[in-house]
Every structure is written in C-alpha cells, then in structure tokens.
N, C-alpha and C positions, 0 to 999 in steps of 0.2 A: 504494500500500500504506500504512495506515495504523497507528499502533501498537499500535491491536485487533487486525490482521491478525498483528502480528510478536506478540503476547500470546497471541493463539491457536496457532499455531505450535509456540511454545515450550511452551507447556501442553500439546499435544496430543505434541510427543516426551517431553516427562517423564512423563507418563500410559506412554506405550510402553514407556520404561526402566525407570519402575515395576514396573508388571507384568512385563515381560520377568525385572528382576532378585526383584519374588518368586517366580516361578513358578520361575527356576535355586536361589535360596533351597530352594524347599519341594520338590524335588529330592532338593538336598542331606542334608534331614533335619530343617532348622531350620523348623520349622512355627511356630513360638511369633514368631519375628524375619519371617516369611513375611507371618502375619497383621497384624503391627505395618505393614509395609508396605504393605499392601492397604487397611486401616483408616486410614491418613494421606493414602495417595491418594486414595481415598473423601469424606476431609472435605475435603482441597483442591479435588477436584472439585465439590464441594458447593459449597465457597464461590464457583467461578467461575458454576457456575450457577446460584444466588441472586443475584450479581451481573448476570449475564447479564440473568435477567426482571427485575431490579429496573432496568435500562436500558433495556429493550424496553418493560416498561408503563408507565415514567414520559416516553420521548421521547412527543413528539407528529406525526401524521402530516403527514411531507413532502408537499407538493402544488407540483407541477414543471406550468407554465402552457405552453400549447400553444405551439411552437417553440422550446421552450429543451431543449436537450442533457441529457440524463441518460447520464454517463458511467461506464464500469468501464474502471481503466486506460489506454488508447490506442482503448479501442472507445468509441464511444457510437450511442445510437437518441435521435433527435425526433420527436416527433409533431407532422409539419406541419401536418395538417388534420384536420379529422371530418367528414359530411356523412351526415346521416338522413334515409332515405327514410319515411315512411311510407303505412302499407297497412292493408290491414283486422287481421288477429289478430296481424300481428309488424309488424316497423318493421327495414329494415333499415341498417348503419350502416358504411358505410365508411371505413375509417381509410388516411390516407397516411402512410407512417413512413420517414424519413432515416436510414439507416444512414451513418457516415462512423467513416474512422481519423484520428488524434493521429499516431500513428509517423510519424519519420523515414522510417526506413530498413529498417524489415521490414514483410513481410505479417502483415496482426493480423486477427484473427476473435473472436468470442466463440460459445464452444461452450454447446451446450445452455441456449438462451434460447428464452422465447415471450411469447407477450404473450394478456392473457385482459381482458375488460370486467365492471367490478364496475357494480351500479346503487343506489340508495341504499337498501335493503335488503338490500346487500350479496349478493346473488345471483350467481354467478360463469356468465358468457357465454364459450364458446371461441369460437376464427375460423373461419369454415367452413373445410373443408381445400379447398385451389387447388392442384393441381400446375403453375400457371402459376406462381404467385406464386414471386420469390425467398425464397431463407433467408435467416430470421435469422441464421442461425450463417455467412452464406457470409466468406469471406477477403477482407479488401481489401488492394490495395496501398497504398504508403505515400501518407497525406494521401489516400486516394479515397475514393469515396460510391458507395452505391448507394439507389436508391428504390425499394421497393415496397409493396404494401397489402396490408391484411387485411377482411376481411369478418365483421361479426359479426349474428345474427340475434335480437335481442330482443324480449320480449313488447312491446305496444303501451303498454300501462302504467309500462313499465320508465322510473323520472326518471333523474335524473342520472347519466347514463354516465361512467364513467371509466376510463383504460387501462391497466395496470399491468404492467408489463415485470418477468419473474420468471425464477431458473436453479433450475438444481436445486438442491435441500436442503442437502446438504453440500458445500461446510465453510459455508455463508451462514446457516445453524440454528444454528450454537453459536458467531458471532462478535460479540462484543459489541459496540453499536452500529451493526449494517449492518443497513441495512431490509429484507432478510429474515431475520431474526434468530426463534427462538423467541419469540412471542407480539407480534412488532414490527409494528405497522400497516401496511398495503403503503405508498409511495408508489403519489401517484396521479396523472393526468395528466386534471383536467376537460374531456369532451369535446364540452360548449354552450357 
C-alpha cells in the first residue's frame, strides 16, 4: 500500500461524510450551509482530480521486460515466455504466465484480473477463452506458484505485441499514480 493508496482512502471517506452530512444538513432545513458543503466538496474533488491526470499524463509508460515480476501486494504474475506462431491471415501467440504469492502465512489471490495484448497501434487482442486454462484470480498458498497460458489471436500484420495485466476500474481509476489510473498509460510487458 502506498501513500496514494492511504490518500485515496481518506478522500474517498471524506467525500462520504461530506455528502452524508449535507444531505442530514439539507434535511434539517439549512439549504444555504447544505450547498456550502457540497460546493467545497466539489472543489476538493476537483482539485484531486486535476491532480490525479496531471500525474497520469505527465508519468511515463512503465515497461516490465519478460521474467520480471509485476507485483500487487503479496500477488504477483511474470511473463515467462511468448512464442508466435505464424499462419496465413492471423499469427497466433502464446503467452506462458507465472503466477506466485509473497505471503507468509495466508492464502493470497488477486480477484478480478486479466490480461489482454496491445500491438503498436494500440489495438487491444483478448485471450481466446480455454476452460482448460487456470485462473488468474485462483488462490495460492503461502510462497506457491502456479503456471498457466493464454492464447491470443492476432492479425498477421499486428508489430509489436505487448501484454498488459489489468483489474477492474475501481478504486485503480481514481488513484493517483497507479498504472491504471485515469488517462495512465498501461504498463506493458514486450513480447519479441
């Protein structure tokens, strides 16, 4: 957890108390002290998210080289290998990816992850669906790994493949300096 993390946090329950305590405000009848505090929330909020894209479009994109750990927490995914077949109209592209846990002493997972292929047109490739294939999201025990692949099917043309490991939207949209932040370049993982 970092101090964006604990900034976000704290922003996100004052925003709630905010609100919470105008909406009991304008209740009570004070409309005029309601608005004041809806109006200051507003601008506070404003300024985090001024701040927010003014850090998302001034970092520059991270680029994490095949076998090195990109970690959240005690979870992390490698991309061991990449290996491109090609064919006549597509090119197919197999990806091997190291799941492992950091923890001691509990079972750690990371929920709602997936991983998609940009190519340098920025074109976004999913993984074919595999019901063989393990989850991303599956639980390891402590210090374990698991490995499995994805499969992705690109035009023939498509250059420079890269893999990009993503969760869902919130809270990773409005936290300031996390690489998936509002308007924040993905990292990427080159995969020639």
């Amino acid at each position: 957890m970092t101090v964006f993390d604990l900034l976000f946090i704290g922003a996100f329950l004052a925003l709630v108390v905010a609100l919470g305590t105008a909406a009991f405000v304008a209740i009570r009848g004070a409309h005029q002290r309601s608005f004041t505090i809806v109006r200051r929330t507003g601008i506070a909020s404003g300024l985090y998210f001024a701040a927010l894209v003014a850090v998302s479009t001034l970092t520059p994109r991270r680029v994490v080289p095949l076998n090195a750990a990109q970690c959240f927490d005690d979870w992390c995914i490698t991309t061991a290998s990449a290996a491109r077949i090609r064919s006549g109209w597509s090119d197919s592209l197999r990806v091997i990816l190291q799941l492992s846990s950091r923890a001691r002493g509990i079972t750690q997972g990371e929920r709602d992850v997936r991983v998609y292929v940009v190519d340098d047109r920025n074109r976004r490739y999913q993984p074919v669906p595999d019901t063989g294939a393990i989850s991303l999201s599956i639980r390891l025990p402590p210090q374990g790994t698991a490995t499995t692949t994805r499969l992705f099917v690109l035009p023939t043309g498509a250059g420079n493949p890269a893999l990009v490991v993503a969760h869902d939207v919130f809270p990773h949209c409005c936290i300031i300096g996390d690489a998936e932040s509002f308007l924040h370049r993905r990292t990427i993982v080159p995969l020639q």
